[in-house]
C-alpha positions in Angstrom: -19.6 -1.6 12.2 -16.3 -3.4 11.1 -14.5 -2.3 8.1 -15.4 -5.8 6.8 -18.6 -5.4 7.6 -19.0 -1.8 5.9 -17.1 -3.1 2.7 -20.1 -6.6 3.0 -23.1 -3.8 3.0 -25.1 -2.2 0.5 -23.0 1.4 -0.2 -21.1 2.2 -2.7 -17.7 2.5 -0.3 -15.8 1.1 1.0 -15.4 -0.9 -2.1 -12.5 -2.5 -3.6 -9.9 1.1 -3.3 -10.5 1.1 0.3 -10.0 -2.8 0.6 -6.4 -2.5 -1.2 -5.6 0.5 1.1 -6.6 -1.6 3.9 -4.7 -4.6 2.6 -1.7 -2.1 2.4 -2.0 -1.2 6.1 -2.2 -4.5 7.4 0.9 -5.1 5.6 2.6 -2.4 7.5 0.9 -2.8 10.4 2.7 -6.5 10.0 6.2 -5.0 9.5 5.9 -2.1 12.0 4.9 -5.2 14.8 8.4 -6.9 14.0 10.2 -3.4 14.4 8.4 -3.1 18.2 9.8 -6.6 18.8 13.1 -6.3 17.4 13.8 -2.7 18.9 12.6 -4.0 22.7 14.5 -6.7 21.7 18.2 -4.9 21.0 17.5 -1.5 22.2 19.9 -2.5 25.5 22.3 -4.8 23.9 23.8 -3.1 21.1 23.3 0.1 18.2 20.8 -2.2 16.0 18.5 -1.5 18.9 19.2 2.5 18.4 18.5 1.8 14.3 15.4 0.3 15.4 13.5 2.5 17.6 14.3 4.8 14.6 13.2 2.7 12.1 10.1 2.2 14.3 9.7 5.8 14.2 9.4 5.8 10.4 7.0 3.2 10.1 4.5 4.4 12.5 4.1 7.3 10.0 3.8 5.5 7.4 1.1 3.7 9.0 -0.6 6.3 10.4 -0.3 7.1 6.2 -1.5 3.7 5.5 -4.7 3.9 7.4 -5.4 7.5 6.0 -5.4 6.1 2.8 -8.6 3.9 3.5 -10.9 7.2 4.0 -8.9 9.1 1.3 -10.4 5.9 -1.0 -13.9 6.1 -0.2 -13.6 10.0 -0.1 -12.4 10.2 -3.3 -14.8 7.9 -4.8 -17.5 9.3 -3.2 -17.1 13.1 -4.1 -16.3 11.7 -8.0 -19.6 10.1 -8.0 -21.1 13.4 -7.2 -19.7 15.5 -9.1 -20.6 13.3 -12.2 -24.0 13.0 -10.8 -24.2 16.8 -10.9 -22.4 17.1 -14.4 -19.9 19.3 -12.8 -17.0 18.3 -15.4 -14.1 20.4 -13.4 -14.9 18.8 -10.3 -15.1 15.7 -11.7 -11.4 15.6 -13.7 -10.0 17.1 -10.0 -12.4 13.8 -8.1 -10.6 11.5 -10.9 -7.3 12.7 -10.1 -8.1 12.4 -6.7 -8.8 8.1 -7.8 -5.9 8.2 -9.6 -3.8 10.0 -6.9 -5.0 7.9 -3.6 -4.2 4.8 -5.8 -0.4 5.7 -7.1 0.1 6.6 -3.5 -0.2 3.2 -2.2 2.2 2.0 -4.8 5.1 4.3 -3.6 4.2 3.8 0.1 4.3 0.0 -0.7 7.7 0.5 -2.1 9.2 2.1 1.0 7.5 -0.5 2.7 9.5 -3.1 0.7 12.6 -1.0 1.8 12.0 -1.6 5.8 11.2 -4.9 5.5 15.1 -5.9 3.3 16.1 -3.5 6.2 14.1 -5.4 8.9 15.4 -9.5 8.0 19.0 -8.3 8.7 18.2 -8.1 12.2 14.7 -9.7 12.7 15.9 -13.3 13.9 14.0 -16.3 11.9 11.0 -16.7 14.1 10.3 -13.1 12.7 11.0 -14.0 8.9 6.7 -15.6 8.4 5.5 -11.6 9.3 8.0 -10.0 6.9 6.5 -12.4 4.3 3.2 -12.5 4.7 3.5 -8.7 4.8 5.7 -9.1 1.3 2.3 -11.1 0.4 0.3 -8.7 1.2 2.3 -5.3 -0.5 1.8 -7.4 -3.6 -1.6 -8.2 -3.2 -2.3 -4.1 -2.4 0.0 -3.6 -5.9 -1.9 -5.9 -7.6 -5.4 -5.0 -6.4 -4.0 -0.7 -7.3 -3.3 -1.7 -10.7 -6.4 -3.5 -11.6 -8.1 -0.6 -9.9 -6.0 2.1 -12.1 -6.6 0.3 -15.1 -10.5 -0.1 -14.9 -10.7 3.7 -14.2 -8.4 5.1 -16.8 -11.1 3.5 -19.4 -13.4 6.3 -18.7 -9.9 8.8 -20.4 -11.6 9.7 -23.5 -8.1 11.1 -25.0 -6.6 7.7 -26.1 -3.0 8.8 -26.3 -3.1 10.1 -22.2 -4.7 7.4 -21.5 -2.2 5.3 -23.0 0.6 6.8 -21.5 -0.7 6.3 -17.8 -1.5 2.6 -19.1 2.2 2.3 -19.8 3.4 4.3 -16.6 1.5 1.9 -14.5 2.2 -1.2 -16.5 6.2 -0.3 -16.2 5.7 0.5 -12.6 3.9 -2.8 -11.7 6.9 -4.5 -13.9 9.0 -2.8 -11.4 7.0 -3.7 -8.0 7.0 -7.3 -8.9 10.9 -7.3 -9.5 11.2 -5.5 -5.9 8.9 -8.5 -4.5 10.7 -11.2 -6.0 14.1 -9.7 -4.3 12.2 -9.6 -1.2 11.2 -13.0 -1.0 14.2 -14.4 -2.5 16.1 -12.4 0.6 13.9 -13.4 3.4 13.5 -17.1 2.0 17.2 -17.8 2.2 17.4 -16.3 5.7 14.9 -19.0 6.2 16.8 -22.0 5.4 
């Protein structure tokens, strides 16, 4: 069974968590295709080609990172679940965490991805540019998808002033992530025209 077809069925995972994560690797998985073509490209011709096979390098980690991140999801969920079903309280404030963690993850990973891709459009010829932006699209849509995600667990914080400060973290930090996108697009756009 597809990951589509496991996130259509009747379980509780994948859900929404594991679709972001997976929106997230697909986004990389877009910007780690341009570094292959780029660093085939240029490795023979001149240092950029040198810069990219490294660069290449760094994002197949982070994919690799990206696609761990869709089990780490469902895992997380899924051992919370329990431990709240079993009124284990400990276990469930480390499972939480474990929500919370996965989650805050795929914002910093999405902002390193951000990074390769202003790195990428300096030497990705225009042809290249619709990938880098789609996979801007889809960093945002993985950001956006995390906060709503965040947001709708940190409800269940019965301390109201903890709660509130992660509610103001993450609120700052998506402020940030949508500045970062905006730069992006404006970059790759006027490489476009």
């Amino acid at each position: 069974m597809d990951f589509v077809d496991r996130i259509a069925s009747n379980t509780p995972v994948p859900a929404g968590g594991a679709a972001v994560a997976n929106c997230f690797c697909m986004a990389v998985a877009l910007v780690y295709k341009v570094a292959i073509f780029e660093a085939a490209r240029n490795v023979q011709t001149s240092s950029v080609g040198v810069n990219l096979v490294e660069l290449r390098k760094e994002l197949e980690i982070l994919l690799r990172d990206a696609e761990k991140l869709v089990d780490e999801d469902s895992e997380a969920y899924l051992n919370f679940s329990r431990s709240r079903r079993e009124g284990d309280t400990v276990q469930m404030k480390q499972h939480f965490n474990a929500i919370i963690e996965v989650s805050m993850k795929i914002m910093e990973k999405s902002d390193v991805a951000y990074e390769w891709i202003r790195q990428l459009h300096q030497f990705a010829p225009h042809r290249m540019n619709t990938h880098l932006l789609v996979a801007s699209e889809l960093l945002m849509g993985a950001i956006n998808g995390t906060v709503h995600i965040v947001r709708d667990n940190l409800e269940s914080i019965e301390v109201f002033e903890k709660r509130d400060n992660y509610l103001n973290r993450i609120s700052e930090l998506h402020e940030s992530y949508i500045q970062r996108h905006r730069e992006i697009m404006e970059i790759i756009s006027n490489k476009s025209e």
